[in-house]
Backbone as a ProteinNet text record, in pm:
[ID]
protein_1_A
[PRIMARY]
XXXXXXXXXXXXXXXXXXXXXXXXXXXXXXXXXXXXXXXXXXXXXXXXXXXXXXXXXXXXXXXXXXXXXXXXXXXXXXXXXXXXXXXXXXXXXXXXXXXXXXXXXXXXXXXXXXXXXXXXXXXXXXXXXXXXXXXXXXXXXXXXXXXXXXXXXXXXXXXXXXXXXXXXXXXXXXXXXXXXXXXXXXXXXXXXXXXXXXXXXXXXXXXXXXXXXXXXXXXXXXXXXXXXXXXXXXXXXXXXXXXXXXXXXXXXXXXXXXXXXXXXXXXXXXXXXX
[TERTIARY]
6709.8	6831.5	6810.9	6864.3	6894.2	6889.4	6848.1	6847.3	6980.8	6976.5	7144.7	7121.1	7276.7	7318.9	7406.3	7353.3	7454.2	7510.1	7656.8	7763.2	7834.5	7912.5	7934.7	8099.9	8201.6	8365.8	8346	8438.6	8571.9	8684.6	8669.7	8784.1	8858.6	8942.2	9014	8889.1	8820.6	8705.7	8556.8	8598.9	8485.5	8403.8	8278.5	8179.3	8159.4	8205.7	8136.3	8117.8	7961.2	7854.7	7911.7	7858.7	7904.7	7796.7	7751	7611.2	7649.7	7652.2	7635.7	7517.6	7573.9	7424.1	7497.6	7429	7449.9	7575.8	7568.4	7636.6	7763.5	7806.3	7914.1	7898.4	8028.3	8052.1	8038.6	7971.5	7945.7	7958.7	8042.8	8083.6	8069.9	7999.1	7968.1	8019.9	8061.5	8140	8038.3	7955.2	7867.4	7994.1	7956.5	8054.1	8162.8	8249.6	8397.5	8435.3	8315.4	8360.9	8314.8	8272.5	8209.4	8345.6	8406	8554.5	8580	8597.2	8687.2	8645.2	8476.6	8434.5	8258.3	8238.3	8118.4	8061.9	7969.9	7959.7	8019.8	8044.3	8076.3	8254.5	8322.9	8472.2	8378.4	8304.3	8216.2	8226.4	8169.2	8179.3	8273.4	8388.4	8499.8	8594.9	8589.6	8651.3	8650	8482.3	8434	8448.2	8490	8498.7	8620.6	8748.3	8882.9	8853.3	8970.5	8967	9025.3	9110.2	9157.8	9074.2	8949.3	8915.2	8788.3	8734.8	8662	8692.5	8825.6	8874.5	8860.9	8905.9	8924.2	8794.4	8663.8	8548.8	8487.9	8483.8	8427.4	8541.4	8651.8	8728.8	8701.4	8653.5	8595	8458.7	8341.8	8252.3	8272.8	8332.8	8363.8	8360.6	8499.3	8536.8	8423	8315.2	8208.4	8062.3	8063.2	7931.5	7831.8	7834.7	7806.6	7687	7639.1	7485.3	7575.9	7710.8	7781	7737.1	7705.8	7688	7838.4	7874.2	8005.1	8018.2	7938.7	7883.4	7896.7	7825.4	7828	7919.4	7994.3	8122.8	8224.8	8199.9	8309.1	8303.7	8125.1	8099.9	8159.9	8158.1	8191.2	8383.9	8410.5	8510.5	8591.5	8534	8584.6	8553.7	8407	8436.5	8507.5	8614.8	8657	8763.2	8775.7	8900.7	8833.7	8727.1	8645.9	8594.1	8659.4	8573.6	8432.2	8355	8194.1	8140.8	8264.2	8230.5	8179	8106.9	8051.4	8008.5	7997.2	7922.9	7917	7812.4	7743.3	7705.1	7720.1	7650.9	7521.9	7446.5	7304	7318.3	7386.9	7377.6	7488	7597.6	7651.4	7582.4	7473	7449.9	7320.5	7253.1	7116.4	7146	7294.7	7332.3	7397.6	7499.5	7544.9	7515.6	7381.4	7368.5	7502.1	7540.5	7689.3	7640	7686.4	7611.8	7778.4	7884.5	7956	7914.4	7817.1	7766.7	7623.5	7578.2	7458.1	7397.2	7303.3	7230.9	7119	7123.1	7055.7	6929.6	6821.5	6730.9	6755.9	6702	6634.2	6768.4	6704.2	6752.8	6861.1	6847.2	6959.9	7037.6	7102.7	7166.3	7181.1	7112	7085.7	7247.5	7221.8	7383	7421.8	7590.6	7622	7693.2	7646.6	7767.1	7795.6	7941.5	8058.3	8132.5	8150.3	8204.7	8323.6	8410.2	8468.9	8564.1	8634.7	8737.3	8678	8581.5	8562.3	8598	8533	8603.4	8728.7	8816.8	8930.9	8999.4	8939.4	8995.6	8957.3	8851.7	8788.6	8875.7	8899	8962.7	9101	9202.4	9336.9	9287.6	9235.4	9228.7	9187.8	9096.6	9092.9	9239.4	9260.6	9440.2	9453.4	9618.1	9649.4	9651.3	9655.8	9677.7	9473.4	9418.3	9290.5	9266.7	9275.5	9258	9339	9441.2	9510.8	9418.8	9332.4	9287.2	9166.6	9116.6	8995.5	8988.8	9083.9	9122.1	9149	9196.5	9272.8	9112.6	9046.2	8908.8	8822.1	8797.1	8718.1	8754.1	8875.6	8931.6	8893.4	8921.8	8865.6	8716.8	8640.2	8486.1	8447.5	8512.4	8489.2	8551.9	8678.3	8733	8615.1	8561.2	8516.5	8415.7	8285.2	8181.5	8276.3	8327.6	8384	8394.8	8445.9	8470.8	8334.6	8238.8	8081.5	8017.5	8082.1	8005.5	8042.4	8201	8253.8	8226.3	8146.3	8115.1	8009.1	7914.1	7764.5	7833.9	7897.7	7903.2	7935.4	7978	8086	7992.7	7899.7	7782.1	7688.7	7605.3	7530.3	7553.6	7727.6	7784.3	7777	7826.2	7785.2	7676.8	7572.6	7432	7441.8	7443.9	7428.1	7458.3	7609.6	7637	7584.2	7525.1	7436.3	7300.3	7226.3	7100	7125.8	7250.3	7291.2	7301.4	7345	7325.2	7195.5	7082.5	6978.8	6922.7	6931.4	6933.9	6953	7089.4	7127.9	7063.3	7014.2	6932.5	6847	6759.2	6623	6633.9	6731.2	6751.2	6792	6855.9	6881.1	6774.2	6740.7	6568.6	6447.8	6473.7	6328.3	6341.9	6490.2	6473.6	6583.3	6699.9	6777.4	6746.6	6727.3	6722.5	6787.3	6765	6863.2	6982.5	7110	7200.1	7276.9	7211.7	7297.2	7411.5	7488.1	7654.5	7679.7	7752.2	7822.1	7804.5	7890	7852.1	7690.9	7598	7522.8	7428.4	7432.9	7439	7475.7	7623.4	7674.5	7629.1	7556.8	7491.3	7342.2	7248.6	7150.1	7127.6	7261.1	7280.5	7335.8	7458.6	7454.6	7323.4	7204.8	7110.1	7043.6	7020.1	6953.3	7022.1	7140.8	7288.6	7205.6	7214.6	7213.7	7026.4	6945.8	6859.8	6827.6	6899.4	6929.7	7002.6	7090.6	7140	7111.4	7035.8	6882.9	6783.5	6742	6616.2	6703.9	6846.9	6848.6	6925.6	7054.2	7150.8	7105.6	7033.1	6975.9	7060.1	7166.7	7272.2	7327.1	7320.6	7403.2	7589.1	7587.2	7744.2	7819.1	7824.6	7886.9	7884.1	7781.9	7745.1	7845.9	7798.6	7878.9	8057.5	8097	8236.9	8316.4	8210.8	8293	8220.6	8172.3	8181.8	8274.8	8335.6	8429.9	8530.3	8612.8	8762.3	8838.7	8903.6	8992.2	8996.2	8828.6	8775.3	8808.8	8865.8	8852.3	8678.5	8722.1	8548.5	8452.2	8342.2	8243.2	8156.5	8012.5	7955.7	7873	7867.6	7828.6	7918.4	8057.6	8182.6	8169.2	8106.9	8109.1	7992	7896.4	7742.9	7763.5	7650.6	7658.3	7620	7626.6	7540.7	7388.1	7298.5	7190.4	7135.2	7254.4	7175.5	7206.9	7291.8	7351.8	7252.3	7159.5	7049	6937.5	6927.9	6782.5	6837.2	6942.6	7007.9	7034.4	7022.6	6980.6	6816.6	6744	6600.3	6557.9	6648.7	6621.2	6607.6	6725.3	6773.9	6679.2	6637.4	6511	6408.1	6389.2	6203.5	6201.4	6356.3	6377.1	6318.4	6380.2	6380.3	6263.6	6182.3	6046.2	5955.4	6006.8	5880.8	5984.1	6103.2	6104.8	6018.1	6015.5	6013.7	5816.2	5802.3	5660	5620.8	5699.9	5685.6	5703.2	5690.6	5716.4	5826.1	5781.2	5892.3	5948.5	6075.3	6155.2	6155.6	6074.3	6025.5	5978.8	5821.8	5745.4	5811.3	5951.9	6043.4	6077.3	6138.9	6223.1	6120.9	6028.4	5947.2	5871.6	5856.7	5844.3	5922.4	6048.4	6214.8	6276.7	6203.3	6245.4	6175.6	5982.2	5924.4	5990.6	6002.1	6068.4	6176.3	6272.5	6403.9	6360.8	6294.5	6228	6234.5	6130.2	6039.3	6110.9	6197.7	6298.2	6390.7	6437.6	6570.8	6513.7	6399.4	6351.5	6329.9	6284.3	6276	6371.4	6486.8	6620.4	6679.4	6659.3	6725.2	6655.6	6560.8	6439.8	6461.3	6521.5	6497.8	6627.7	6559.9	6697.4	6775.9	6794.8	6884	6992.4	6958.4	7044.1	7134.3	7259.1	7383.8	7460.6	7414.6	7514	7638.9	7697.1	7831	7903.4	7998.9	8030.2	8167.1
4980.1	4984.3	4904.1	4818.4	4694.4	4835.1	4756.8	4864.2	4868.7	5026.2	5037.3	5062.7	5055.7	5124.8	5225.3	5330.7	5466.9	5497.8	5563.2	5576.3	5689.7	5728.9	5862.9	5842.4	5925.9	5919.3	6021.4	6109.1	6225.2	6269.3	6335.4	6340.6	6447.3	6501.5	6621.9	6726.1	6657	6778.9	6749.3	6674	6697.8	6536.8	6538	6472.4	6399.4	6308.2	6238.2	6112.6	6115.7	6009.7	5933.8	5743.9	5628.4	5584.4	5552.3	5428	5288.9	5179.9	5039.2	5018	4882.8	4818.6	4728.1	4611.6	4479.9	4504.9	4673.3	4743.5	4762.6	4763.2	4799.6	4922.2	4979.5	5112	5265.2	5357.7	5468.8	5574.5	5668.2	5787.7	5909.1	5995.8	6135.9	6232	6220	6386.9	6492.1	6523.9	6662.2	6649.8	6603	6599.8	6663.7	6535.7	6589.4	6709.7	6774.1	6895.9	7018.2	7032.9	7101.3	7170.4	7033.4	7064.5	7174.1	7181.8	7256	7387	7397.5	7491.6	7402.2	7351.2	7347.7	7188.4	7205.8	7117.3	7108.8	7261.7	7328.2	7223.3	7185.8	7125.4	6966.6	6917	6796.7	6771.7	6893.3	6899.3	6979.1	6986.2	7063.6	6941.6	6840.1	6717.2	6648	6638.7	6505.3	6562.8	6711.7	6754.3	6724.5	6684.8	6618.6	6480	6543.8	6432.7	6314.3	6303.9	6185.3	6129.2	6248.1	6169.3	6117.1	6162.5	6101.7	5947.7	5962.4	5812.6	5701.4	5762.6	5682.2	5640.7	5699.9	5655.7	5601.6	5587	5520.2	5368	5395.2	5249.4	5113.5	5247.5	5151.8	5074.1	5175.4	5098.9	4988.8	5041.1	4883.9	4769	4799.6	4666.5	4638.4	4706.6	4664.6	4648.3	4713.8	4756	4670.4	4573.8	4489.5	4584.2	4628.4	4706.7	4854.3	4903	5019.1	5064.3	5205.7	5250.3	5267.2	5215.8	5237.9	5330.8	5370	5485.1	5575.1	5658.5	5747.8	5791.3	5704.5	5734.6	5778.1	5694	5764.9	5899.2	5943.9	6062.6	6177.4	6151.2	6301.7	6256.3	6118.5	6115	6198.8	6252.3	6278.4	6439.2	6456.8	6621.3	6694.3	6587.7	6622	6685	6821.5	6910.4	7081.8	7040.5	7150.2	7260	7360.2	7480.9	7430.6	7408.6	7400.1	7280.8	7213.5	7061.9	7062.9	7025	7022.1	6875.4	6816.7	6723.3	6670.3	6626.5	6587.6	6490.1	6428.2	6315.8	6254.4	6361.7	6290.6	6250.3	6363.5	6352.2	6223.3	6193.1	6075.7	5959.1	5956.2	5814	5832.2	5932.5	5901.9	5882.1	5974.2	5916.1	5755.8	5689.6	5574.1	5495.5	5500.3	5388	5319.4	5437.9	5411.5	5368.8	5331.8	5235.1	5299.5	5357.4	5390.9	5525.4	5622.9	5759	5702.7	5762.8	5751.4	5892.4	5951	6074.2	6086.2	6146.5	6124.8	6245.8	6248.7	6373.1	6386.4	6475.7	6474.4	6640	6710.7	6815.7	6721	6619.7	6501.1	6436.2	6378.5	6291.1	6261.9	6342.7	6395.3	6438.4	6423.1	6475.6	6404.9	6375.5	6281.6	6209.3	6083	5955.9	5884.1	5861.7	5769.2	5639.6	5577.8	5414.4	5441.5	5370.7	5433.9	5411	5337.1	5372.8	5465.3	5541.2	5642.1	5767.7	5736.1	5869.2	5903.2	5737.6	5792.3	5876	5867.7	5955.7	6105	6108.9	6218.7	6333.7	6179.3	6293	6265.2	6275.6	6259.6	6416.3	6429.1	6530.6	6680.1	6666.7	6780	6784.6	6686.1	6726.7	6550.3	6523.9	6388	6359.8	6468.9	6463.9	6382.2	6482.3	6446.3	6336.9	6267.9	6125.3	6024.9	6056.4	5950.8	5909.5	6056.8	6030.1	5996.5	6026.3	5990.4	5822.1	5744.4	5578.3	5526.2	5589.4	5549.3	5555.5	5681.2	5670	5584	5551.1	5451.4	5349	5270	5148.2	5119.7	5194.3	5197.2	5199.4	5244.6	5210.6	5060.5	5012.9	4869	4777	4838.1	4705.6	4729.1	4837.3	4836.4	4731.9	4770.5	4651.7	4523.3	4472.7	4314.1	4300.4	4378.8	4318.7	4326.6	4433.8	4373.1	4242.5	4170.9	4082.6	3958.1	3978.4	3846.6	3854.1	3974.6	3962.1	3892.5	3923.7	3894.1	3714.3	3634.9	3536.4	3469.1	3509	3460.8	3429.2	3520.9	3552.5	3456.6	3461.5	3321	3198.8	3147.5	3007.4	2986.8	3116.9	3034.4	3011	3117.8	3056.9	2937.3	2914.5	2769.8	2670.5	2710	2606.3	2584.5	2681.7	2714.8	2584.5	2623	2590.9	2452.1	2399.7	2232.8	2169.5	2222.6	2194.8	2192.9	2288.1	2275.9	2146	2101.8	2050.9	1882.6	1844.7	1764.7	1694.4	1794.7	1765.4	1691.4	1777.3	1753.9	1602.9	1537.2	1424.4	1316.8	1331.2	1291.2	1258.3	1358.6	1339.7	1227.2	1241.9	1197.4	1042.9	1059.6	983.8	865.6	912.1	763.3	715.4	589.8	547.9	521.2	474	469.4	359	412.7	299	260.4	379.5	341.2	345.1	319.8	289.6	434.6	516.5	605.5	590.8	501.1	452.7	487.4	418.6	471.4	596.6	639.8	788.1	864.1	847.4	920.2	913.9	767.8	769.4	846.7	800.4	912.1	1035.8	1121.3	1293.5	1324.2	1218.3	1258.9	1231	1130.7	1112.9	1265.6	1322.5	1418.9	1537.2	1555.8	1655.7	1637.7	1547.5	1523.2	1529.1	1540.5	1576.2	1733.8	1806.5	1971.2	2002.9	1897.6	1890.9	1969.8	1779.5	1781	1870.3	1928.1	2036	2118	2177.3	2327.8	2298.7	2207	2201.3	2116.2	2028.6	1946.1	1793.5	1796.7	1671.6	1662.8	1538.9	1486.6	1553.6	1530.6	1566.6	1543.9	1354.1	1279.4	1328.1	1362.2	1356.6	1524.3	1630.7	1711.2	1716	1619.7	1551	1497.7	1439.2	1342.1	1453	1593.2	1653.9	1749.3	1773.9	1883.4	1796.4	1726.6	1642.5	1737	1875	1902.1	2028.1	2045.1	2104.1	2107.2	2216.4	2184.5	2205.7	2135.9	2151.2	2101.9	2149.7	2080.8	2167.3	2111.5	2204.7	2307.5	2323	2468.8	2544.6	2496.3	2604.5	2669.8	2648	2721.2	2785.3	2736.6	2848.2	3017.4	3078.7	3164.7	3211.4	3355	3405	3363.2	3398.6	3359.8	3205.2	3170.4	2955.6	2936	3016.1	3005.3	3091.8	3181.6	3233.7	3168.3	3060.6	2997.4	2815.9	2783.8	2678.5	2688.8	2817.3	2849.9	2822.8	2926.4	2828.1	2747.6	2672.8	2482.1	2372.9	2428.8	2376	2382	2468.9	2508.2	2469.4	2500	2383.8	2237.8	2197	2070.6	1979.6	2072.2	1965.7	2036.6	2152.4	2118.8	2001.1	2010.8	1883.1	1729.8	1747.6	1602.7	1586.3	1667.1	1670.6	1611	1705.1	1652.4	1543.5	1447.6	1318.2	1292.5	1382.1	1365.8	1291.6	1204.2	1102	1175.4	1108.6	1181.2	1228.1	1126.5	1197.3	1296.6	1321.1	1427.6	1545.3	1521.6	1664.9	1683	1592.5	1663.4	1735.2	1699	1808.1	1912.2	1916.8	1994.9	2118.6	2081.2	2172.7	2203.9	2155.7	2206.7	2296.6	2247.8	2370.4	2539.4	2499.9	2635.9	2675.7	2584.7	2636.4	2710	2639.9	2704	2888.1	2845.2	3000.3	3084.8	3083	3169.2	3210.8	3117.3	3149.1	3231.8	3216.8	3335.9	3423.9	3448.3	3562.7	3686.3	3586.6	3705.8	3691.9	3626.6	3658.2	3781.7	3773.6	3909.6	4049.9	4044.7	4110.4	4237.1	4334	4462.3	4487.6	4470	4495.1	4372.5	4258.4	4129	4150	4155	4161.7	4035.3	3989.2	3817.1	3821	3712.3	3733.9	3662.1	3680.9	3626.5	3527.1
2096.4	2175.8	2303.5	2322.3	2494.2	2598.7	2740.6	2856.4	2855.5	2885.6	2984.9	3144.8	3157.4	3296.3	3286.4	3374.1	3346.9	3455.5	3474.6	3537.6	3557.7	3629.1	3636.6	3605.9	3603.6	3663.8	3657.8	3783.2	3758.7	3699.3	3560	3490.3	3505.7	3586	3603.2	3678.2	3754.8	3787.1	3719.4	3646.1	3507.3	3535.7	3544.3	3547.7	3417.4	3403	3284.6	3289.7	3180.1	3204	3124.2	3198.5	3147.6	3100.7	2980.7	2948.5	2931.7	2983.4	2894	2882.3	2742.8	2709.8	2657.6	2550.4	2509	2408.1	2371.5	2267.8	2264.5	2420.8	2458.6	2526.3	2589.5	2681.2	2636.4	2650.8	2591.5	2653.4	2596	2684.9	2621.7	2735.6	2659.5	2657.3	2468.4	2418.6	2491.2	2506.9	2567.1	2649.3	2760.4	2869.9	2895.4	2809.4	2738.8	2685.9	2615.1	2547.9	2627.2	2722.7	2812	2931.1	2896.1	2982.8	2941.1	2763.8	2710.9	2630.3	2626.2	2565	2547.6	2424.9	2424.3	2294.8	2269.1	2153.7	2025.7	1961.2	1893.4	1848.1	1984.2	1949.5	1902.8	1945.1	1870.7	1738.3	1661.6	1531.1	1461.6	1520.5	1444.2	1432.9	1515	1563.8	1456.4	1407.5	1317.8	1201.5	1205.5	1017.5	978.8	1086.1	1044.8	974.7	828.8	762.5	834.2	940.5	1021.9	1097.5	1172	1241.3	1182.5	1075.8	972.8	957.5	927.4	843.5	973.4	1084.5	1191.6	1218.6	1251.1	1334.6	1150.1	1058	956	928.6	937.5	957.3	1111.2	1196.2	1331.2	1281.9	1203.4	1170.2	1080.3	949.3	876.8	940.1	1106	1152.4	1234	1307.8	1413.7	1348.3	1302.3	1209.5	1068.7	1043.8	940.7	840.7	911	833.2	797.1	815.8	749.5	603	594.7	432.4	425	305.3	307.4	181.3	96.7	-37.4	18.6	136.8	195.1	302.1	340.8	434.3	293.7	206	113.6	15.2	52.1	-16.2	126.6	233.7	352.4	341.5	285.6	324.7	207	60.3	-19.6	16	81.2	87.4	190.5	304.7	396.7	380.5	433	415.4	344	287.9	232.1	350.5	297.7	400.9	417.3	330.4	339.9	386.4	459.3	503.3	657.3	672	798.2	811.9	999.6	992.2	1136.3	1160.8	1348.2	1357.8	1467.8	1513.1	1478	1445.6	1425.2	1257.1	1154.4	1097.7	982.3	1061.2	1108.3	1079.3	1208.2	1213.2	1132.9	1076.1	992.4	810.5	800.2	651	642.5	734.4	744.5	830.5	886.8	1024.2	1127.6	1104.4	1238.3	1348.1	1465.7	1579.5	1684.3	1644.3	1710.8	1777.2	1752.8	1806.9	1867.9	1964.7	2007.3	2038.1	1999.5	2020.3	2102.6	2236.1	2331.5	2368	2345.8	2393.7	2550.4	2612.7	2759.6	2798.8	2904	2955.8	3069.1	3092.2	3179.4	3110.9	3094.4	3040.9	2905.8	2872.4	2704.4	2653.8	2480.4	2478.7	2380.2	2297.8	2234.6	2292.2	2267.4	2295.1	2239.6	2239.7	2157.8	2203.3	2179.5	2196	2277.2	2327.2	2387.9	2334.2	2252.2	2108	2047.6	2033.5	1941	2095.3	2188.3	2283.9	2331.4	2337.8	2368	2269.4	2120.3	2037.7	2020.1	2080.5	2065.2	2248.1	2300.1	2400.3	2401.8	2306.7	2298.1	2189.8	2122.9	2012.9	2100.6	2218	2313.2	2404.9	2454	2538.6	2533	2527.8	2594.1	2709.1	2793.9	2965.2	2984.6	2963	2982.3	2887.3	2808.9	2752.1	2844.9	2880.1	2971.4	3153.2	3153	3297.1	3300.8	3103.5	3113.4	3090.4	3055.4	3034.2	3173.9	3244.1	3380.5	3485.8	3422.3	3555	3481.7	3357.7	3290.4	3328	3307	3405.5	3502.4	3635.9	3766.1	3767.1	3677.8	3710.9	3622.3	3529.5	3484.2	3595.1	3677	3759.3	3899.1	3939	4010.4	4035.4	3895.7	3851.9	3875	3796.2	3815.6	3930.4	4051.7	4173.7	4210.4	4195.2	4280.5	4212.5	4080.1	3995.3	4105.7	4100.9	4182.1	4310.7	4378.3	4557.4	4536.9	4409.2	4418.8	4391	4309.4	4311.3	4355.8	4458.9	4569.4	4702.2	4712.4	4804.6	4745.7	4627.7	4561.3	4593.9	4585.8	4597.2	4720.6	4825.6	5001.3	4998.7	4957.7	4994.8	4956.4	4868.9	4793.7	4899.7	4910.5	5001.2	5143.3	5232.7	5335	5287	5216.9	5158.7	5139.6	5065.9	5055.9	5212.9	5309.6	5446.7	5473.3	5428.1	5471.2	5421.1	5293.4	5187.5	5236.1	5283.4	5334	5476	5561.7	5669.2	5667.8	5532.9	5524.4	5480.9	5383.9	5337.5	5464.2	5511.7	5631.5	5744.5	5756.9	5838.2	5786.8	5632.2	5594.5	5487.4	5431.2	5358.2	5395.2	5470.9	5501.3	5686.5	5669.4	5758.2	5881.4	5998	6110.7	6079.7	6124.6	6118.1	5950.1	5882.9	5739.6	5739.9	5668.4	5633.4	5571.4	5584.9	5526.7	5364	5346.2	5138.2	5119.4	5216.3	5161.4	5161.8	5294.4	5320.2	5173.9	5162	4990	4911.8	4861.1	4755.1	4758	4893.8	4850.4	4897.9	4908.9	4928.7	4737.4	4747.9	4579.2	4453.5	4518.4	4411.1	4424.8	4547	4560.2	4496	4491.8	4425.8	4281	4236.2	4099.7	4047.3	4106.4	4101.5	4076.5	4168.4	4130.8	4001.5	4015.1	3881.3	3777.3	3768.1	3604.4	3606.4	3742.6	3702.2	3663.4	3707.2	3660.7	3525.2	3572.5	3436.5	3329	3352.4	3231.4	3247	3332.7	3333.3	3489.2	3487.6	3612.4	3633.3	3759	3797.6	3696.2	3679.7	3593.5	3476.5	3406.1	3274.9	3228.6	3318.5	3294.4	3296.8	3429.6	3410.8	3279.9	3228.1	3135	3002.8	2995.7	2871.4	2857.3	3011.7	3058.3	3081.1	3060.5	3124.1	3177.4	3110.5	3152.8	3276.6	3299.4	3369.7	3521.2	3596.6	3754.2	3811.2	3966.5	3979.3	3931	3983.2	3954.7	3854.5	3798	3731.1	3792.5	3928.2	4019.2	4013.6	4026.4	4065.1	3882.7	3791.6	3685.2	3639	3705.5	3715.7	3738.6	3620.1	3675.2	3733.3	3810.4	3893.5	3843.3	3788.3	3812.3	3829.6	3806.1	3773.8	3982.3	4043.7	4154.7	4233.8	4213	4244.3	4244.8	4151.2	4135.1	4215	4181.6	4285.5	4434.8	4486.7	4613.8	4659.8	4574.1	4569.9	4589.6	4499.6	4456.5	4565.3	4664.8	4701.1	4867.5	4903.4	4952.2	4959.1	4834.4	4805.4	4761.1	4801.2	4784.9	4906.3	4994.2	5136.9	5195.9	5150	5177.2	5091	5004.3	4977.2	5001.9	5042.5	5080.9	5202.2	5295.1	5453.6	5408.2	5304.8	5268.6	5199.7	5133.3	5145.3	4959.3	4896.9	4752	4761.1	4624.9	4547.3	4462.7	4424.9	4359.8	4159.1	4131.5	4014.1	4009.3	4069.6	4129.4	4148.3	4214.2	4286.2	4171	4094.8	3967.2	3885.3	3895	3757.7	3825.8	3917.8	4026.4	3997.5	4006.6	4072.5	3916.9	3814	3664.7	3591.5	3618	3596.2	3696.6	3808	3894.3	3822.7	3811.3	3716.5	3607.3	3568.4	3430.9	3417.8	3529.9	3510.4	3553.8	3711.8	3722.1	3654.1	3545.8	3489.3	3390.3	3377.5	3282	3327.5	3444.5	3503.5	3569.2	3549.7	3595.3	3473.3	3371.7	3225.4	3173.9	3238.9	3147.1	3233.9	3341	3420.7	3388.3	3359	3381.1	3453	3577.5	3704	3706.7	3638	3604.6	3527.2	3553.9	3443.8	3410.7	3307.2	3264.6	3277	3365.1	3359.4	3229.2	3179.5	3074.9	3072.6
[MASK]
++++++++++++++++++++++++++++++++++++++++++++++++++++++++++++++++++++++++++++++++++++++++++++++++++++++++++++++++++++++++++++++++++++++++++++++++++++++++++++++++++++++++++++++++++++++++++++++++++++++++++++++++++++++++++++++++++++++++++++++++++++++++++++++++++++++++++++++++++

């Protein structure tokens, strides 16, 4: 299972835990049913032949590795007094991927997709399914707005650091009395140097693969390429100030790209924006 991040909302009073992962959003029936009594409404839930049909028609559509033999053996004994059936036992006869079964005296518990919870909490009350969608909302819009502060915060740096960036070029590498034209040309050779270590392509080169594109190819970086282009941009105009040629910098400033971008790709606390 990919790391998650876990989350809390207030649903009518009621505390319930959020998990993501690569998997998607996961919300816990314990929780939910705790509102209303106990685990016990969990598996009285999943012995409905509807809601049977419903969380085995979700897997078909999400699920590629679905037993689909055995969804149709609980789906045929559903309605039977002697029918019983749980989460664990769920996902160990059909490798369902829509339930997740959690140990620990914390956070332990069952959890469901959150198309499988909003159904599971329209079937406990509609009032509480409506507030439990409305506080789930508000904690996904919440995240997006810290995604876009954090990127928003990355790109000034950036742009801070290109001033630094620009100085240093200025200081060391154009001479007294240049012409503006050419001033431009070698702040953009140096632009395009950050480029190729991080993006692999010049301004241009990315221009003419994007036409209908606004901006440039930073204004479409993501947070982390805008994390390690802050860097870049840093240990640029230290080693100009230190006298490196510009080949030298580029393989220099690509091995770094390199290794960082692996290092906040690998990193758990890093969330890709998409």
């Amino acid at each position: 299972m990919s790391k998650s991040k876990k989350n809390s909302i207030d649903v009518q009073g009621a505390a319930i835990a959020v998990v993501s992962n690569d998997t998607g959003d996961f919300i816990s029936l314990t929780d939910m049913a705790k509102k209303f009594g106990d685990d016990v409404l969990i598996y009285n839930w999943m012995r409905n032949r509807n809601t049977l049909e419903f969380i085995g028609i979700w897997e078909q559509i999400h699920n590629p590795a679905f037993k689909g033999l055995e969804f149709e053996t609980f789906r045929n004994q559903a309605g039977l007094n002697r029918f019983s059936l749980t989460p664990r036992k769920w996902i160990e006869a059909t490798g369902a991927i829509g339930f997740q079964s959690k140990a620990g005296r914390y956070g332990g518990g069952t959890y469901a997709h959150k198309d499988i919870a909003f159904e599971f909490g329209s079937w406990l009350s509609p009032e509480f399914k409506l507030y439990l969608i409305k506080e789930f909302q508000r904690l996904k819009d919440d995240e997006n707005d810290r995604l876009k502060l954090d990127w928003n915060l990355q790109r000034t740096l950036a742009k801070i650091n290109y001033r630094i960036h620009t100085d240093a070029i200025k200081d060391t590498l154009i001479p007294p009395s240049i012409t503006k034209a050419q001033a431009s040309a070698v702040y953009a050779s140096e632009a395009d140097l950050l480029n190729v270590a991080l993006f692999g392509q010049t301004a241009k080169q990315w221009r003419d693969a994007h036409p209908g594109a606004e901006g440039n190819v930073r204004d479409h970086a993501p947070l982390e390429q805008l994390v390690v282009l802050t860097n870049l941009e840093s240990l640029n105009s230290v080693l100009i100030r230190q006298g490196l040629p510009q080949p030298e910098r580029l393989a220099t400033l690509n091995d770094i790209a390199i290794t960082q971008m692996r290092a906040l790709l690998s990193a758990s606390s890093v969330k890709r924006l998409k």
